[in-house]
GUBA-154029 format. One record per residue: x negated, y negated, z of N, C-alpha, C, O, CB in turn; residue number from 1. Coordinates in Angstrom, 2 decimals, always signed. Glycine has a CB too. Layout:
residues N
[[X,Y,Z],[X,Y,Z],[X,Y,Z],[X,Y,Z],[X,Y,Z],NUM] ...
END
This chain:
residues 115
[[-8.96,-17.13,+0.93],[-7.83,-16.51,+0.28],[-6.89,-15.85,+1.29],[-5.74,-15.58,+0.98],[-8.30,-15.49,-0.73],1] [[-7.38,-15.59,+2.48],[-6.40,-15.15,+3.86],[-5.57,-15.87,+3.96],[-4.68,-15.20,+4.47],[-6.89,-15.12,+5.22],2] [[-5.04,-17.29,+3.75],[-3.92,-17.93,+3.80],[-2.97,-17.53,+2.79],[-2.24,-18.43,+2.39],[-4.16,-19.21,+3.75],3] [[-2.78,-16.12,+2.16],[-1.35,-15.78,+1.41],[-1.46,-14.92,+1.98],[-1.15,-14.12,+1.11],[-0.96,-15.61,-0.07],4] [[-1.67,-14.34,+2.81],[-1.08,-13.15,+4.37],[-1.45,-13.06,+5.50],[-2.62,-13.06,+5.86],[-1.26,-11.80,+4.36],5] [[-0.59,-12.99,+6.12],[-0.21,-12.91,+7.43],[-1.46,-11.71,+8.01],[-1.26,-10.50,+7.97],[+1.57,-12.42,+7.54],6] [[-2.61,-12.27,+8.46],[-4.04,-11.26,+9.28],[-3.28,-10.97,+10.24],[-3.26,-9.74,+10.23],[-5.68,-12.00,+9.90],7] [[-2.88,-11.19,+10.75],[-1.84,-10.84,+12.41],[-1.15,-9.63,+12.42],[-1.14,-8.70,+13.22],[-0.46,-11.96,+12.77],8] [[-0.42,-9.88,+11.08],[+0.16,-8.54,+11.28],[+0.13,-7.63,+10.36],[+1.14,-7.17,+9.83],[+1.31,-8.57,+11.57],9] [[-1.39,-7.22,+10.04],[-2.24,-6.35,+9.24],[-2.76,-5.14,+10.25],[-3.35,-5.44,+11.29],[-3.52,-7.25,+8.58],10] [[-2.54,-3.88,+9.93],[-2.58,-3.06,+10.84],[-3.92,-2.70,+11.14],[-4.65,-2.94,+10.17],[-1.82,-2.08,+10.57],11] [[-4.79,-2.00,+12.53],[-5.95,-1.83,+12.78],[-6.72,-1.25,+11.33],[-6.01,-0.79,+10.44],[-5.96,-0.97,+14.02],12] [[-7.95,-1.30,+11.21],[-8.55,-0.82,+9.57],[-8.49,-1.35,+8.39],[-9.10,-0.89,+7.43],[-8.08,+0.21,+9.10],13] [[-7.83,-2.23,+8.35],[-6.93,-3.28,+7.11],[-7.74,-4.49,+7.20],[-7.84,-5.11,+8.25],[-5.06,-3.77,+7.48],14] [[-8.54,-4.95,+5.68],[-9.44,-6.04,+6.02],[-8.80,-6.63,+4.68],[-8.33,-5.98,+3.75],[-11.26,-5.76,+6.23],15] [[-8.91,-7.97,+4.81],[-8.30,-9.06,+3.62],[-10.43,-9.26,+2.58],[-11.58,-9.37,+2.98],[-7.33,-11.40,+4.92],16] [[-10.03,-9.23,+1.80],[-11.41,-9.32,+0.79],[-10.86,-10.59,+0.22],[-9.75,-11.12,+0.12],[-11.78,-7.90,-0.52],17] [[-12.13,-10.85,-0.11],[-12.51,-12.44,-0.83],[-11.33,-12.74,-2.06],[-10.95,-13.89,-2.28],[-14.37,-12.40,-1.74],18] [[-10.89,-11.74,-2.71],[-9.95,-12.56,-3.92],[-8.41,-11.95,-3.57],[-7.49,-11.72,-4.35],[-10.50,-12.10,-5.87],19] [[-8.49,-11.72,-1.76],[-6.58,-11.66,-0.79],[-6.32,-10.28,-1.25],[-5.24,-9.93,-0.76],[-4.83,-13.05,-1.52],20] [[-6.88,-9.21,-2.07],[-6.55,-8.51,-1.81],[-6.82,-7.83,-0.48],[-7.53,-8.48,+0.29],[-6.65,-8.18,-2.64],21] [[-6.33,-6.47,+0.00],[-6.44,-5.93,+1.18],[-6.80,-4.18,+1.48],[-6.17,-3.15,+1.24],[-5.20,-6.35,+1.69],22] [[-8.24,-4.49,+2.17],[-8.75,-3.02,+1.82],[-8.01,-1.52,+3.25],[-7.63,-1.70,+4.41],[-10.97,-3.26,+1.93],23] [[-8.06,-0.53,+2.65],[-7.23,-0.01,+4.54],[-7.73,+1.32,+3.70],[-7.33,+1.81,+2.64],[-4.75,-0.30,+5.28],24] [[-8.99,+1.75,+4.80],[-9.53,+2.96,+4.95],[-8.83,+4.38,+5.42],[-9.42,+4.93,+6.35],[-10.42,+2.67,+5.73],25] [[-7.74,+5.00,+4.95],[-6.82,+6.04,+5.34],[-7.51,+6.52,+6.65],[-8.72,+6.60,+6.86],[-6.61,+7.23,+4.18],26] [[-6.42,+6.83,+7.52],[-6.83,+7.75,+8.86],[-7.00,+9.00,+8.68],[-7.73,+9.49,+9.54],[-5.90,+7.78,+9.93],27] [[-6.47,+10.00,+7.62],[-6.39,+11.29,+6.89],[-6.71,+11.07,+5.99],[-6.05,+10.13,+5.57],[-5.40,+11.96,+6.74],28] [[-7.94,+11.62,+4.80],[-7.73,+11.66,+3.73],[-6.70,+12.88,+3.06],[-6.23,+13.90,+3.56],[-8.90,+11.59,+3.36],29] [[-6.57,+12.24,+1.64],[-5.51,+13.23,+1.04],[-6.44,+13.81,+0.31],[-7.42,+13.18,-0.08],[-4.20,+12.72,+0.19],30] [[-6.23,+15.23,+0.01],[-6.82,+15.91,-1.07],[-5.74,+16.85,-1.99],[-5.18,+17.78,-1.41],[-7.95,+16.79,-0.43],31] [[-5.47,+16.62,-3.32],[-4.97,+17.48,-3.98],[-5.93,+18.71,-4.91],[-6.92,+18.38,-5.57],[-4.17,+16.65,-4.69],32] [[-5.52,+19.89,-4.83],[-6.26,+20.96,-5.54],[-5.74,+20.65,-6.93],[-4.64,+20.39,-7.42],[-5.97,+22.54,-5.00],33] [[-7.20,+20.83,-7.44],[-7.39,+20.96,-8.98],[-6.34,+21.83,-9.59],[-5.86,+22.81,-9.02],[-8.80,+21.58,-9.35],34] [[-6.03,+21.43,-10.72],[-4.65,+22.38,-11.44],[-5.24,+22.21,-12.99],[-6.09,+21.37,-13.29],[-2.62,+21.50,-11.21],35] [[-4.73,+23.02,-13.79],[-5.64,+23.41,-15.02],[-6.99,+23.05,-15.17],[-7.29,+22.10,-15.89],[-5.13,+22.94,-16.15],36] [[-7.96,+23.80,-14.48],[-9.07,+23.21,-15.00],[-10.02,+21.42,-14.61],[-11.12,+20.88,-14.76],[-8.52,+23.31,-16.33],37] [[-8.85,+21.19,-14.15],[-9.19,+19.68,-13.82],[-9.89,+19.53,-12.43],[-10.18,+20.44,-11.65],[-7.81,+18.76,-13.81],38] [[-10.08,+18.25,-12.28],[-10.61,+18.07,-10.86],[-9.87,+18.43,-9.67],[-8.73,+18.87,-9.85],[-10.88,+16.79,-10.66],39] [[-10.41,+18.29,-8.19],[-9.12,+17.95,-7.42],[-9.03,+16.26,-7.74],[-9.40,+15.62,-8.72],[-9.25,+18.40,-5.55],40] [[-8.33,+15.81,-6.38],[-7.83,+14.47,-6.91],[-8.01,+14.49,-5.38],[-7.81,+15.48,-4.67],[-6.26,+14.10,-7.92],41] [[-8.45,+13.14,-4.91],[-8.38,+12.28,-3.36],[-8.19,+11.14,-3.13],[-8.47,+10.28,-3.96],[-9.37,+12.23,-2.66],42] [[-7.70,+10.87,-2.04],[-7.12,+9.24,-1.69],[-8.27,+9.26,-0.30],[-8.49,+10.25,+0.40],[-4.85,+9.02,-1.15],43] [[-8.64,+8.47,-0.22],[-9.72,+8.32,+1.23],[-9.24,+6.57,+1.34],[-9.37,+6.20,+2.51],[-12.06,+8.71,+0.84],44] [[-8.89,+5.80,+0.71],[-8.56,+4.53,+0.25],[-7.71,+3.43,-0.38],[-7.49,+3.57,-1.58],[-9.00,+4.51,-0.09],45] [[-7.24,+2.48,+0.17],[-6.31,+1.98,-0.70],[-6.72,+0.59,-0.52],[-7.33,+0.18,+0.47],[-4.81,+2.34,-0.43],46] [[-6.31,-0.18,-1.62],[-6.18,-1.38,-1.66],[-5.22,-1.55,-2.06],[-4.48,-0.72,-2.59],[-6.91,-1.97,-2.12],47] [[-4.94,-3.30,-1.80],[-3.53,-3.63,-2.07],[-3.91,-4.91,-2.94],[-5.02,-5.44,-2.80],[-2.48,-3.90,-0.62],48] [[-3.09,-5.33,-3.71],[-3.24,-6.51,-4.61],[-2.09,-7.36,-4.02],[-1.24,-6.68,-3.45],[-3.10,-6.16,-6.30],49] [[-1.89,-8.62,-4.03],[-0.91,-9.45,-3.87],[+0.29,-9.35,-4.87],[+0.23,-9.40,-6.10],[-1.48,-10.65,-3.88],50] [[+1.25,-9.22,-4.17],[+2.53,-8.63,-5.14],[+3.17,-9.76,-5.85],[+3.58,-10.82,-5.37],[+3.79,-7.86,-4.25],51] [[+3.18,-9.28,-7.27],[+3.86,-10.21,-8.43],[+5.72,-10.18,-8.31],[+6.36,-9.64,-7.40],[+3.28,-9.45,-10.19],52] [[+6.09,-10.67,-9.10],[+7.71,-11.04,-9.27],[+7.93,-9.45,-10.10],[+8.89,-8.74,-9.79],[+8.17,-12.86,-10.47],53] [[+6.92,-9.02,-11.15],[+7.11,-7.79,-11.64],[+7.08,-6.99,-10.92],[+8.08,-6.27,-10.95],[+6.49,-7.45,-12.40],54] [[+5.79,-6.57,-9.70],[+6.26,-5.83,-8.93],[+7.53,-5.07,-8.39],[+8.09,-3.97,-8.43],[+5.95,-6.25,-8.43],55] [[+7.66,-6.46,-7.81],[+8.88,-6.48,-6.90],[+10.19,-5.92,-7.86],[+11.02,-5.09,-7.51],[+9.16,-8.15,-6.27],56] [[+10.12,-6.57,-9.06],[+11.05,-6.09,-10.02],[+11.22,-4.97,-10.77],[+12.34,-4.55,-11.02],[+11.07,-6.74,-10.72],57] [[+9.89,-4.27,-11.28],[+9.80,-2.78,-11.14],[+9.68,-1.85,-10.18],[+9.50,-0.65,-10.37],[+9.05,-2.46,-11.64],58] [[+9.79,-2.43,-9.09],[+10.01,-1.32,-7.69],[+11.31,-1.40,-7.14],[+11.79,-0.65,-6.29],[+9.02,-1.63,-6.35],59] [[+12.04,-2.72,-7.90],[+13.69,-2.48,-7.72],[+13.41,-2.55,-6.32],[+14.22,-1.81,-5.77],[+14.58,-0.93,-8.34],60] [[+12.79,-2.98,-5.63],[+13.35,-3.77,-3.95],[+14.42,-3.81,-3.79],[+14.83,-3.08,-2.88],[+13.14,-5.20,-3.56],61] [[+15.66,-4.80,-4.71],[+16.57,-4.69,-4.26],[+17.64,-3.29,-4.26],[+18.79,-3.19,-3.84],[+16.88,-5.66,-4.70],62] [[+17.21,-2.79,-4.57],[+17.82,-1.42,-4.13],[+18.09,-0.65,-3.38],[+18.14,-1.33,-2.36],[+17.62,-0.87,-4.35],63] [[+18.41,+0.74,-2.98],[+18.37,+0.71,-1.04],[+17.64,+1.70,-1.56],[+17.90,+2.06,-2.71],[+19.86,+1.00,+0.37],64] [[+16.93,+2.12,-1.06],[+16.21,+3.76,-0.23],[+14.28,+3.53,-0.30],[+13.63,+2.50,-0.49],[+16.80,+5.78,-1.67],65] [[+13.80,+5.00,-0.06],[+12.67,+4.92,+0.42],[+11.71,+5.15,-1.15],[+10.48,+5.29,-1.14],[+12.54,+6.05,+1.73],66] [[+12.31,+5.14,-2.04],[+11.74,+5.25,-3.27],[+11.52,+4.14,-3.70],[+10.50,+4.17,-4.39],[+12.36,+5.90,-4.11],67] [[+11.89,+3.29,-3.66],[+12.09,+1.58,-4.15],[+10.38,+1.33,-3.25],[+9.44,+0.79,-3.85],[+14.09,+0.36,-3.18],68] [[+10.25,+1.81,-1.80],[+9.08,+1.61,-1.19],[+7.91,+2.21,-1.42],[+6.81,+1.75,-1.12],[+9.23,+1.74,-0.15],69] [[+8.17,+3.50,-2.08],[+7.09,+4.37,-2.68],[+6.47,+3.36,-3.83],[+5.34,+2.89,-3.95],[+7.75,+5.91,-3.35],70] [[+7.70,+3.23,-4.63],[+6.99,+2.63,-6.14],[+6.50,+1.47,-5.81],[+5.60,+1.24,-6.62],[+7.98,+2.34,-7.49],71] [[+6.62,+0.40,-4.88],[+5.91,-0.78,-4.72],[+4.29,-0.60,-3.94],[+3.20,-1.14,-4.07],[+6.94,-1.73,-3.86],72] [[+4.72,+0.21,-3.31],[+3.34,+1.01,-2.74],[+2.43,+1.24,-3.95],[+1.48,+0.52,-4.25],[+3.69,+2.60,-2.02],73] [[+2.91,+2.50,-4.70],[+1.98,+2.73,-6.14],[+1.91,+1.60,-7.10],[+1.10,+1.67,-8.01],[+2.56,+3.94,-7.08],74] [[+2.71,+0.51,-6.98],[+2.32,-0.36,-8.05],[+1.17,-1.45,-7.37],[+0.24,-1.73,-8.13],[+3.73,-1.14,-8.69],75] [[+1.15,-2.00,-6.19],[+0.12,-2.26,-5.53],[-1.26,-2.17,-5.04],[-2.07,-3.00,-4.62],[+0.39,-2.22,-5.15],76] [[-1.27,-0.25,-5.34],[-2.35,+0.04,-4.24],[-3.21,+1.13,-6.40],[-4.16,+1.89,-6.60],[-1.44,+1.50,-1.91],77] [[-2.42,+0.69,-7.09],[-2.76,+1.49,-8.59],[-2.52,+2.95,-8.64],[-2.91,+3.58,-9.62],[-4.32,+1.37,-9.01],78] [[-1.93,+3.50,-7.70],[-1.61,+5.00,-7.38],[-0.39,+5.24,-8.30],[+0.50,+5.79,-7.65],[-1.24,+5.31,-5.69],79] [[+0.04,+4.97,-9.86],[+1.16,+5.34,-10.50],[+1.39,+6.69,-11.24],[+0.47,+7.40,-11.63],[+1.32,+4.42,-11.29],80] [[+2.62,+6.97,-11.38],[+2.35,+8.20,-12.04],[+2.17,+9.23,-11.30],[+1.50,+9.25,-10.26],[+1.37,+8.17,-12.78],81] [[+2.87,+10.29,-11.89],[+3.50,+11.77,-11.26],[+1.97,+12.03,-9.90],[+2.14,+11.92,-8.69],[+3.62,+13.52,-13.06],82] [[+0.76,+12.34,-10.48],[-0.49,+12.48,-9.61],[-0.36,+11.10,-8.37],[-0.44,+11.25,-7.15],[-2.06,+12.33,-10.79],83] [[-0.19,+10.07,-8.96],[-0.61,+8.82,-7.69],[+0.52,+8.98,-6.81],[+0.21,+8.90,-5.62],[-0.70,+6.96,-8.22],84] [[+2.23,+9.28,-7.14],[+2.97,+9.67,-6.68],[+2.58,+11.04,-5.44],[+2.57,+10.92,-4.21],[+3.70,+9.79,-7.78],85] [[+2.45,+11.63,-5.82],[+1.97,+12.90,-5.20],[+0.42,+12.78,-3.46],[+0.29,+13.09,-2.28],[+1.22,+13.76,-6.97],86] [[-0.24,+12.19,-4.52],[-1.28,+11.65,-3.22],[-0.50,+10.79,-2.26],[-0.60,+11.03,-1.05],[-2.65,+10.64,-3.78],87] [[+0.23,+9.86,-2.68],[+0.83,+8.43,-1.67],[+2.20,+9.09,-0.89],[+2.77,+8.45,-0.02],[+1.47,+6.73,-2.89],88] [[+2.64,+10.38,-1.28],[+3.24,+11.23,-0.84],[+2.94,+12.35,+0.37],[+3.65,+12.95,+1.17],[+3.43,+11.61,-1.79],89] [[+1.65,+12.31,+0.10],[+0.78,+13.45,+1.26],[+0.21,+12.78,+1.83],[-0.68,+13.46,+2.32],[-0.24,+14.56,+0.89],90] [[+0.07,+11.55,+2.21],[-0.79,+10.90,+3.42],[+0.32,+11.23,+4.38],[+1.49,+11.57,+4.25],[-1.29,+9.10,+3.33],91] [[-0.63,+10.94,+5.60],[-0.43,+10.73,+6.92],[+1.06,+10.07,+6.87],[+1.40,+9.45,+5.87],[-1.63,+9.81,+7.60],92] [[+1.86,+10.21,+7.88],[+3.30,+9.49,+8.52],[+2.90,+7.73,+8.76],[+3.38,+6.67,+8.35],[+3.78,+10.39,+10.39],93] [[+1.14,+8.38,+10.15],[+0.78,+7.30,+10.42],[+0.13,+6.14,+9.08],[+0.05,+4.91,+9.15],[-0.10,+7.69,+11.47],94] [[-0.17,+6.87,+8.13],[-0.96,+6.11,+7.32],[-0.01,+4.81,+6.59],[-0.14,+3.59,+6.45],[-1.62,+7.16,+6.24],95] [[+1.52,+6.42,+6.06],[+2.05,+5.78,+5.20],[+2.88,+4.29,+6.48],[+3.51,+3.31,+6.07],[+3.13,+7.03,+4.17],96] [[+2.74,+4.43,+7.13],[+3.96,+3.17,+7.70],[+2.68,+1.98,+8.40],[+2.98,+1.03,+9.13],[+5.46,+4.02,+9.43],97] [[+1.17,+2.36,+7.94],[+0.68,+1.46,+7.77],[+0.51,+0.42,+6.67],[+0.40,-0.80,+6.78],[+0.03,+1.80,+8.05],98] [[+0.53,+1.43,+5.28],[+0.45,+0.66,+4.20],[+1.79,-0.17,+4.34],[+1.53,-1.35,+4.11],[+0.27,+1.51,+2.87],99] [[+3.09,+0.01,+4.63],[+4.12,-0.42,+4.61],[+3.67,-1.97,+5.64],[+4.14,-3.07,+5.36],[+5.24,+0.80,+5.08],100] [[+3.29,-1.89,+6.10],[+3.33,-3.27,+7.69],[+1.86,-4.04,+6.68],[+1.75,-5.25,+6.86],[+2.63,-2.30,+10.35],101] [[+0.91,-3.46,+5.79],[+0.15,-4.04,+4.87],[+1.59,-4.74,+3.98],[+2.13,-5.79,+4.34],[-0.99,-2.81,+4.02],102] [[+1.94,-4.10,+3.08],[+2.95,-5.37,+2.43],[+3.75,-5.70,+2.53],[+4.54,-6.13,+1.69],[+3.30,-5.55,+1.61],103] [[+3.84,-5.57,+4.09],[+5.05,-6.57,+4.61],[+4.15,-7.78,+5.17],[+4.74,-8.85,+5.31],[+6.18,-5.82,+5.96],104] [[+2.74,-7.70,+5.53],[+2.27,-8.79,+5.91],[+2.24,-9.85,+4.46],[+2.36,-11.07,+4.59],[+0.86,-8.44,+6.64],105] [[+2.08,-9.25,+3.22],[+2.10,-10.14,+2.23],[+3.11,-11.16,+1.99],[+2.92,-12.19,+1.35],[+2.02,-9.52,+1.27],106] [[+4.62,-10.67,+2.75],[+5.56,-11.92,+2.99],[+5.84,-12.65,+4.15],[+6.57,-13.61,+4.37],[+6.69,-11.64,+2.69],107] [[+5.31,-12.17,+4.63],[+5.28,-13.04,+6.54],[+4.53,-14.70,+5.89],[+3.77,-15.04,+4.98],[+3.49,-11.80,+8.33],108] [[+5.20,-15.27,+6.86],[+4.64,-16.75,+6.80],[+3.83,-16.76,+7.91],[+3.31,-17.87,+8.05],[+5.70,-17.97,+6.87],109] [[+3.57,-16.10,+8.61],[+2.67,-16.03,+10.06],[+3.51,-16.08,+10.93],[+4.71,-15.81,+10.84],[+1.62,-17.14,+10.42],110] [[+2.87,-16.46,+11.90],[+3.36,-16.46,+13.48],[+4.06,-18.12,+13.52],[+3.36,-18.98,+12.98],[+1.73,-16.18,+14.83],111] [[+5.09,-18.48,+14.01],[+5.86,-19.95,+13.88],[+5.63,-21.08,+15.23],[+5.38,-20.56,+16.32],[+7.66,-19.58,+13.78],112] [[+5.68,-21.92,+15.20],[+5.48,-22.67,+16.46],[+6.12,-22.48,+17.63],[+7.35,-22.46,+17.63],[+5.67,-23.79,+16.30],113] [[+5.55,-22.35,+18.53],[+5.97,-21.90,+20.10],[+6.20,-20.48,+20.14],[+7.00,-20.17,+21.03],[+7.38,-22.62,+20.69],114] [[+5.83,-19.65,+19.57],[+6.12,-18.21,+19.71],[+4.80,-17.89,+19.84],[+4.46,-16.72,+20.00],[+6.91,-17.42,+18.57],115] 
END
């Protein structure tokens, strides 16, 4: 199933699993404190699913800014909603512009001949 992304340019920690999705063990975990009574909430993990036409179309890609990249992030990795927002918000700088080079490998065609 590694032949619908680009392994090359999957960042260190980032492993492709048997049905192409893609697992990437955070360098920081996130932890949010419990609020009414509830749990806290943690990200130690993400996976990524192979991105649909909906995706792409409820994350409004074509749009400009860094929100269009948030929501394709949370619609990918199942982090939606005000809480998944919030965790995919408090990772790492380094983390977040890993997940980013994760689904950008999902449209790479690979590496091209003679390069």
């Amino acid at each position: 199933m590694s032949e619908m992304i680009d392994v090359q340019a999957l960042p260190a920690g980032a492993t492709v699993q048997e049905d192409g999705s893609v697992h990437y063990a955070l360098l920081r975990q996130v932890t949010l404190p419990a609020t009414n009574g509830g749990p806290e909430k943690r990200l130690e993990e993400l996976t990524f699913h192979e991105p649909t036409a909906g995706d792409l179309i409820d994350a409004g890609v074509n749009g400009a800014g860094a929100n269009s990249g948030l929501s394709l992030l949370a619609s990918l990795t199942g982090n939606k909603g005000p809480v998944g927002e919030k965790l995919l918000r408090a990772m790492s700088a380094r983390d977040y512009l890993a997940s980013q080079k994760i689904i950008a490998a999902f449209f790479s065609d690979g590496q091209t001949t003679g390069q």
